[in-house]
DRENTI-30093 format. One record per residue (C-alpha): x, y, z; residue in one letter. Coordinates in steps of 0.25 Angstrom, whole numbers, plus 2048, in hexadecimal, padded with zeros to 3 digits. Example, Ala and Ser with C-alpha at 12.3 -4.5 7.8 and 13.67 -1.06 7.14 Angstrom:
<nodes>
8317EE81FA
8377FC81DS
</nodes>
This chain:
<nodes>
655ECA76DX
65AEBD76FX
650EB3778X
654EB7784X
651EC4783X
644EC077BX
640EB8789X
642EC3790X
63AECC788X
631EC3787X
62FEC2797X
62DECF798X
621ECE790X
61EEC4799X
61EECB7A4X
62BEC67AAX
627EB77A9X
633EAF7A7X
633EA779BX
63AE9A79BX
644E9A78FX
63FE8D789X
633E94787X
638EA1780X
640E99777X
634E91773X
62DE9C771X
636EA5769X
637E9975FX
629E9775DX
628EA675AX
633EA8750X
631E9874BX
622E9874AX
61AEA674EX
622EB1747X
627EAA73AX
618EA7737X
615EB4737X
620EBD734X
62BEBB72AX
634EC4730X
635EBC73BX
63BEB2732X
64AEB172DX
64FEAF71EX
652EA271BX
657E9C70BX
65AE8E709X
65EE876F9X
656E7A6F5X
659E736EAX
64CE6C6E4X
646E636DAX
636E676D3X
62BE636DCX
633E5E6E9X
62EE616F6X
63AE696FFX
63AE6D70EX
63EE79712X
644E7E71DX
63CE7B72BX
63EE8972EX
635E8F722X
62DE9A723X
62CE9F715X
632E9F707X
635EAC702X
63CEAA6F7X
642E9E6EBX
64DE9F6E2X
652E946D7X
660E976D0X
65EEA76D7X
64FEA96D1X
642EAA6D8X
63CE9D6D9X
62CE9D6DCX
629E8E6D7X
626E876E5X
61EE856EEX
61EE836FFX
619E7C708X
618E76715X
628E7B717X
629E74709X
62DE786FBX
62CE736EEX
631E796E0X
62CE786D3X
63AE776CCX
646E706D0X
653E796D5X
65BE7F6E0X
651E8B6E6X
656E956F2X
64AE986FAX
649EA5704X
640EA270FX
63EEA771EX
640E9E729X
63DE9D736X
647EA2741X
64EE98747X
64CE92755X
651E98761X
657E8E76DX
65EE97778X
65BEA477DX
667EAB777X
662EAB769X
65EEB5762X
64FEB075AX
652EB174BX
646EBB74AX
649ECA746X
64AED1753X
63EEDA74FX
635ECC754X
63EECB761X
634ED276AX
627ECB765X
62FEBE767X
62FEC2774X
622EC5777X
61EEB5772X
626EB077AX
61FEB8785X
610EB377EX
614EA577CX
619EA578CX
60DEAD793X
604EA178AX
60CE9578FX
60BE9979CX
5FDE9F79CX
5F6E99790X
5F1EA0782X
5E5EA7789X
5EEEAE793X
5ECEBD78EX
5FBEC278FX
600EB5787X
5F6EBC77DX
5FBECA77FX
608EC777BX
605EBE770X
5FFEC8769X
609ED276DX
614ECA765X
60CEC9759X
60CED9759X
61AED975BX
61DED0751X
615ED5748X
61BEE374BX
62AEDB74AX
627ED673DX
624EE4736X
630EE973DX
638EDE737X
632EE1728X
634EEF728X
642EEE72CX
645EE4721X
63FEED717X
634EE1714X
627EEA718X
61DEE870EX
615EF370AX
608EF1705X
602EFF6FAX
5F5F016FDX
5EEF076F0X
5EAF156EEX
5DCF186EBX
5DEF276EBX
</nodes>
């Protein structure tokens, strides 16, 4: 769904209430910026970046950071670092390629697509439709509420959908004590 078609979903849920555009754009960002990042990583894109660094020298990383994932030096796993505060510092000097997820990227017209796999599409939509029924009625308003928590169950129902199509699942034994 492009942004469009997610304020019109997302009007249904409210329903029928226009909402102003400014509004589902801001919205939208702070979901795929700020709410679904935090709590899912596939809600986040693969990002690598190469630094080339000196022992003990403090280094920004991209604003955009969610997590690292992986370091390599001259192609090798590297595990010698340490992150903090969107920061990283190495133990070695060298030129290190890091994997890491990133936040998707801003939206600014409503003829973008988010940067979000589509499987969050639909709970992006119900946000939108939360964070407007509070601004205009206030966190205690009960439907504002409903939808909230609506959304959390459709994107935590998005983000196994997304794991499972990826292969990722992880499966957990549980011991046998027959």
């Amino acid at each position: 769904m492009n942004v469009e078609q997610i304020k019109i979903q997302a009007e249904r849920n409210n329903e029928g209430m226009a909402i102003k555009n400014q509004y589902v754009i801001g919205s939208i960002n702070e979901c795929i910026q700020s709410v679904l990042p935090n709590q899912y990583e596939s809600a986040c894109k693969r990002a690598k970046i190469t630094i080339a660094a000196k022992k003990d020298t403090i280094i920004d990383l991209p604003i955009d950071l969610v997590k690292v994932k992986k370091m390599k030096r001259a192609n090798s796993k590297y595990g010698n670092f340490e992150v903090f505060d969107n920061q990283i510092e190495f133990e070695n000097d060298g030129i290190f390629d890091i994997n890491y997820l990133r936040k998707p990227k801003e939206i600014t017209t409503m003829t973008e697509t988010p940067e979000i796999n589509s499987a969050f599409h639909y709970a992006i939509a119900l946000f939108v439709a939360a964070r407007e029924k509070n601004r205009l009625f206030g966190s205690e308003d009960v439907e504002s509420q409903r939808l909230m928590s609506e959304f959390l169950n459709e994107a935590q129902n998005a983000n196994v959908s997304v794991l499972s199509q990826n292969g990722t699942r992880r499966i957990v034994a549980m011991p046998y004590w027959g």
